[in-house]
N, C-alpha and C positions, 0 to 999 in steps of 0.2 A: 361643752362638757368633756368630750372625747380629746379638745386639745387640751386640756387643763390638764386629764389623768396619762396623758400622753408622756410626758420626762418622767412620773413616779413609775408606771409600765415598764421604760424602759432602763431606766434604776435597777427595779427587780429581775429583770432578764438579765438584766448583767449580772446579777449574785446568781443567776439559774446557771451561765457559762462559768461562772468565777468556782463555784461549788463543785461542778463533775468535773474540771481541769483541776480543781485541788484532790480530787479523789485518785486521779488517775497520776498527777503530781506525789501524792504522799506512793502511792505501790514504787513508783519508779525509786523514788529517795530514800525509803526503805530500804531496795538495796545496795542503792550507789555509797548510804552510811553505813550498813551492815557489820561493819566493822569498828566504826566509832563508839570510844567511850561515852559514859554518861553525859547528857548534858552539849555535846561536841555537834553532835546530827542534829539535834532542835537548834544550835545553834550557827549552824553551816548552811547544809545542803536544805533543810528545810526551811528556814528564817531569811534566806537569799533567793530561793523559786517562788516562795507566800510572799516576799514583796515584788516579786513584778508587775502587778497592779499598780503600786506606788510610784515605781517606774516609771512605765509604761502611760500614767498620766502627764506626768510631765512632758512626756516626749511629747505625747498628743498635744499639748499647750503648746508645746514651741514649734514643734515642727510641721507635724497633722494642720493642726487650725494654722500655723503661722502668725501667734500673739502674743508677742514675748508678755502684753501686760495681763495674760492667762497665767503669768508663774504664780500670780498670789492665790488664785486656785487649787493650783498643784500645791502650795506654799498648807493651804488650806485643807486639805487630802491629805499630805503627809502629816500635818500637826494632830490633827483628829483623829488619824488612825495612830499615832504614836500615843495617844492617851487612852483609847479605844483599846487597843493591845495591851496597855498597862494594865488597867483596870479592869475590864470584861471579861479578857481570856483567861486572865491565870483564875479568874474566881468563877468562873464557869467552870475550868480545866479542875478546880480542887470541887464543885460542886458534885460535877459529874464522874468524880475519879474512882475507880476500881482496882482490886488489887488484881492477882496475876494469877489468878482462879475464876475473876469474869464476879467477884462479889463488891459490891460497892463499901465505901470506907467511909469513915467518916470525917480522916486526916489524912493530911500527907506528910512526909518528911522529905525536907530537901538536902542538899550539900550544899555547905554553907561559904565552901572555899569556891563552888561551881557561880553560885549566888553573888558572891564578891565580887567576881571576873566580870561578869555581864553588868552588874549594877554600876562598877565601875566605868566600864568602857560608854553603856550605855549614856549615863550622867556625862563624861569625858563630852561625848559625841555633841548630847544636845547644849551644854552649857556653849561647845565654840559658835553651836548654829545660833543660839538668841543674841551672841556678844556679835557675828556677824550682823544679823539682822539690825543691830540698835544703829548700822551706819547709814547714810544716804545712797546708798550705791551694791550690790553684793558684785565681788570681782573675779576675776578668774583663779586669781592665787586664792581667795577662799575658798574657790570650787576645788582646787590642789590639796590644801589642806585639809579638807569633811576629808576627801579621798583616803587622802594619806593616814586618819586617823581609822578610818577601816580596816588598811592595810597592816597597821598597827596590832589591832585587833585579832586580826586571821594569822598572824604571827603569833601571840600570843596562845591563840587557839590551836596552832599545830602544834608547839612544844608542849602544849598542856596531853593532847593526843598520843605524842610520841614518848613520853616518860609515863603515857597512863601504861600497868601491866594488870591484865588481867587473863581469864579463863575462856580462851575463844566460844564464842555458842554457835552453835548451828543455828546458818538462817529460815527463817522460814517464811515460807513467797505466799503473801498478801492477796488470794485471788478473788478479784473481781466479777463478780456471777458472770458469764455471759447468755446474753438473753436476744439473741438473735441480731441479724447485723442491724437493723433501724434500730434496737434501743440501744448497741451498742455506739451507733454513730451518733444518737443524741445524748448519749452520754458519760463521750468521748473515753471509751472503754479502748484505747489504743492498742493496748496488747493482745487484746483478742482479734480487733482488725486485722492486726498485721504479722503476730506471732503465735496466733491459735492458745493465747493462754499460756503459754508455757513459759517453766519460771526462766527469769529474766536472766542473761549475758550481760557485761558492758555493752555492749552495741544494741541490742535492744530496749537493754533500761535507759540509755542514751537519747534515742529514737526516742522513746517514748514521753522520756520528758522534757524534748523536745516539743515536742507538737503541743504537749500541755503547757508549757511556755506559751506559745503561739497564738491558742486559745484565750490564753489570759490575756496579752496585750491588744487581741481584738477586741475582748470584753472590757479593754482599760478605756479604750477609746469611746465605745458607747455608752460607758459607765461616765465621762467626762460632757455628753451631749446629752444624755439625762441632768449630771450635775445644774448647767447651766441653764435649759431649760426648765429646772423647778426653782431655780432661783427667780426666775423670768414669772411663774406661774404666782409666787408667796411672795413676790414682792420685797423680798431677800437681800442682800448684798452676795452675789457669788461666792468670795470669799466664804460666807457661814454656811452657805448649800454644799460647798467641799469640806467645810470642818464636820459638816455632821453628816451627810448623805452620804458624800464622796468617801467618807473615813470610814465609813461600817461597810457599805458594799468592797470596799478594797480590800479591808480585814477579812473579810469571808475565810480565804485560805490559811489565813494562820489560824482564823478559830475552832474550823475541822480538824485541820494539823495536829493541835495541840488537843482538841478536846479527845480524839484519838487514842493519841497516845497516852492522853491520862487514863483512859479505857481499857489501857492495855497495860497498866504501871508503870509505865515511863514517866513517872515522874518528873525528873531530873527535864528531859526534851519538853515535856508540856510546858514547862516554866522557862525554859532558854529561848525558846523557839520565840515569844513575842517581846523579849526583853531582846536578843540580837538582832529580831525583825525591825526594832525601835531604833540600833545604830545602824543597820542597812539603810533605811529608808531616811534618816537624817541624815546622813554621808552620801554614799553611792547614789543610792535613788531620786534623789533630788539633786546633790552636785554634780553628778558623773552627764546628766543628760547638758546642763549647764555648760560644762566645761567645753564640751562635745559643740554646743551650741555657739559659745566663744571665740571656738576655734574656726569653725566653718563658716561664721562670719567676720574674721576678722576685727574683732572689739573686747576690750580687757574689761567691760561693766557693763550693769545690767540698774539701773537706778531703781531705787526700792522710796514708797512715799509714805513715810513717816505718821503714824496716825496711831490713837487710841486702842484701835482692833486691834494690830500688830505688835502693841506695846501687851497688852494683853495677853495674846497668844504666847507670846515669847516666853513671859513667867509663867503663865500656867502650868507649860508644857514641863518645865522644870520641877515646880511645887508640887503637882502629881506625882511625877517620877520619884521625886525624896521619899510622898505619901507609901508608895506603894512598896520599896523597898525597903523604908522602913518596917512596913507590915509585913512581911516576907521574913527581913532577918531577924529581929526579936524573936519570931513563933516559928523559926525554921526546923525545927526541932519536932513540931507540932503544930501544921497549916491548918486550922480547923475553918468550915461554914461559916465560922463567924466572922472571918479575916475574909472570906469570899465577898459574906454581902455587906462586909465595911466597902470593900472596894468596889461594889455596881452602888452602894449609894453615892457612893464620892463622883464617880460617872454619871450619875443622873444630875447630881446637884450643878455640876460641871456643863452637862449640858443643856439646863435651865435656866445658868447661868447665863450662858452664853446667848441663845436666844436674848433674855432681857438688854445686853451689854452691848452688843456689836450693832448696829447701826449702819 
């Protein structure tokens, strides 16, 4: 019995590290964006540190375990949480959203040019990853290319930043109770460890989110030996224990992130943050360890085996994405509950789907 519940155990440990490394992740990133326009911080320095989990699986696949035929895992993790992110977060983020007096709302209003940018890119992103996927092989110039369409991206994202003017605000530092050094070492309250609390420097917000980095990619890698092990347990295909296990424990940090900040009427970052979390982790987070991978052994390909699943995966991942931006921009104007739980039914039917389908 104890081995059976043994990889779900250790599943949820990983969302228990994944969780207080996002806590201590959002204080840091708070300040290192404190200055970013709307939309710009959910879209950067938060939607790039909430996917290192996505990362940081992969890596474990290739490099940790040493399997390269572990990518369709990682393959599986990243597709799951890019629909997971689509769906869940923003309609939690509008379920749970409050205005900027701490009273709950019943809508949100988005930017609709902010909305465009990220739905674009995002969509840009996953269309090259399924058109790759459809070949026998994924190559290193594709790994070049997810990249370079990131890059794409973060250029886009700086000029959008550097022509934003607005009204500077004074920041205000995010403090984290400190509750004696064991709760704070369990959970991983960093600035109190090591800077008594006190509001954050570059070099401290640095440090700090540093280490919550670090935390996370330990927690990627046990998150990846629970994946496998409940595939082992349910008699699963691996593959579908990372689309769905592997994809909600790794989202953890964007759904704090975001639900967060719609707690605080951040709007605008609640909704960027899992839409550019969606071209990080299809770009970077899955090509960059690839390429990395290519390199250091010397081979231009990675052969990919052609099957039903993957055929599957591929469109889904896309037909979601249209789903939910669609839903987004028609009622941008006016995000209401209803748009929320259009979008966790579309995720649930999705992954009921998917159960029945994958084999």
């Amino acid at each position: 019995m104890f081995d059976s519940l043994l990889p779900f155990v250790t599943i949820i440990f990983s969302c228990y590290l994944l969780k207080y490394a996002c806590d201590t992740f959002e204080q840091a990133a708070g300040y290192l964006g404190r200055n970013f326009p709307p939309g710009v911080k959910g879209a950067t320095v938060n939607a790039i540190g909430s996917s290192m989990p996505e990362m940081f699986v992969v890596i474990a696949c290739l490099f940790w375990f040493n399997d390269p035929s572990l990518v369709m895992v990682a393959l599986g993790v990243t597709a799951g949480s890019a629909i997971f992110n689509g769906c869940v977060i923003p309609a939690l983020s509008i379920i749970m959203a409050k205005d900027e007096g701490g009273k709950a709302v019943e809508s949100i209003e988005l930017n609709k040019n902010v909305l465009l940018r990220d739905v674009f890119w995002v969509l840009t992103a996953e269309i090259a990853l399924i058109v790759f996927l459809g070949f026998d092989s994924f190559t290193i110039w594709m790994a070049v290319v997810l990249n370079a369409i990131y890059c794409l991206y973060a250029l886009h994202l700086y000029f959008d930043a550097k022509s934003h003017i607005s009204d500077e605000e004074e920041y205000e530092y995010e403090e984290i109770e400190d509750k004696g050094i064991l709760a704070n070492v369990l959970c991983f309250n960093f600035n109190a460890l090591f800077f008594s609390n006190r509001t954050f420097t570059l070099t401290s917000a640095l440090v700090v989110l540093s280490l919550a980095i670090v935390v996370i990619s330990g927690a990627s890698h046990i998150l990846v030996v629970g994946v496998l092990g409940s595939a082992a347990v349910l008699g699963v295909p691996q593959f579908f224990a990372g689309l769905v296990f592997g994809a909600a424990a790794s989202s953890v940090p964007d759904l704090m992130l975001s639900v967060k900040d719609a707690q605080k009427g951040e709007y605008e970052d609640a909704v960027a943050n899992p839409l550019a979390s969606n071209t990080f982790d299809t770009t970077v987070a899955f090509a960059l360890p690839l390429l990395a991978w290519f390199i250091i052994n010397g081979v231009n390909s990675l052969p990919l085996v052609q099957d039903a699943n993957l055929t599957i995966l591929r469109w889904s991942i896309v037909g979601i994405t249209v789903a939910v931006a669609a839903s987004l921009l028609f009622n941008y104007k006016k995000v209401t509950k209803k748009v929320a739980y259009f979008l966790l039914a579309m995720f649930a039917i999705w992954a009921v789907s998917m159960l029945y389908v994958i084999q």
